[in-house]
C-alpha positions, 0 to 999 in steps of 0.5 A, spaced: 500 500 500 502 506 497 501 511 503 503 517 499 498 515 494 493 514 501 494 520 503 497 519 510 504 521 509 502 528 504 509 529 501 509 536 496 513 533 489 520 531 490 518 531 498 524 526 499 529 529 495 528 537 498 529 532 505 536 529 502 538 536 500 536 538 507 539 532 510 547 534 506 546 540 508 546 538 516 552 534 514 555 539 511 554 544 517 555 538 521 562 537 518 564 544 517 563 545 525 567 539 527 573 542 522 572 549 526 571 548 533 576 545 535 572 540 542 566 538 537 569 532 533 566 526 530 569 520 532 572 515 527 576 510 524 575 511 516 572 517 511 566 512 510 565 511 517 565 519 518 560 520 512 555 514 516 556 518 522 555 524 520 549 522 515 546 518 523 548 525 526 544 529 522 538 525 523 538 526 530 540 534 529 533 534 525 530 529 529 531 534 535 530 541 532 523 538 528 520 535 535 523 538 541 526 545 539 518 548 538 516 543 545 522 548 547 521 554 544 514 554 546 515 554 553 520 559 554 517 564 549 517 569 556 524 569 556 524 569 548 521 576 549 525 578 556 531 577 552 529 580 545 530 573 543 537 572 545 535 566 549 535 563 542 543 562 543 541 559 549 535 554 546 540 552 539 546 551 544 542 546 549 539 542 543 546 542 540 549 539 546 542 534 545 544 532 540 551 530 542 548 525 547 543 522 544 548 520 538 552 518 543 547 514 546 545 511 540 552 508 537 555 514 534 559 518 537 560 526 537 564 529 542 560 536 543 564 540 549 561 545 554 556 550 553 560 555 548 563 550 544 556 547 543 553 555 542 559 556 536 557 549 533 550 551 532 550 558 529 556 555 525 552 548 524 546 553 522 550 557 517 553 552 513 547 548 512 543 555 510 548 557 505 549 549 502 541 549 503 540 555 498 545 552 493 542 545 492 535 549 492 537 553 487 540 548 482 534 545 483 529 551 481 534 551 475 532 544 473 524 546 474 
């Protein structure tokens, strides 16, 4: 039985392809920020194995920012507005540390540091991701 078909998983055309795109995106970010902060780091012992790591870490990173940061955010929408958003940072760097236990936890280790590393791994993370996110989205208008 074909649940797209059903109805029951509504996906937009190509809905696994933009979440592929989002998926090597977050690896990208994920890896640019491994190679920049210098605490944050994937453990491995071959490049095929950092790819399976990254690619399952990305899974969780969207897996938590998709489930629980808007759990989060809601909650704290009194401290969002004290601090004109800032709390923000501080959302983004707990689930950024998040993600590196709850990889850990699940087979594939990611060594996240302290709260500033954890704060520079998102906002890099994001970055990259972002920018990587709108070439691939880009070329893909393009070919539309």
């Amino acid at each position: 039985m074909d649940l797209n078909r059903a109805n029951i998983i509504p996906l937009r055309k190509n809905g696994e392809m933009d979440f592929i795109a989002r998926l090597l995106a977050t690896m990208a970010g994920l890896w640019v920020t491994t190679r920049v902060v210098s605490s944050i780091s994937i453990e491995s012992s071959s490049a095929s194995q950092t790819v399976i790591v990254l690619a399952a870490v990305a899974l969780v990173f969207t897996a938590v920012n998709s489930i629980i940061k808007p759990i989060v955010t809601t909650l704290a929408f009194p401290l969002y507005l004290l601090t004109f958003g800032l709390f923000a940072l501080v959302t983004n760097s707990l689930l950024f540390a998040l993600t590196g236990w709850l990889s850990t936890s699940l087979g594939f280790p990611m060594t996240t540091g302290g709260f500033w590393s954890c704060l520079f791994g998102a906002v890099i993370t994001s970055v990259v991701s972002s920018i990587v996110s709108g070439i691939l989205r880009d070329k893909k208008d393009k070919r539309d």
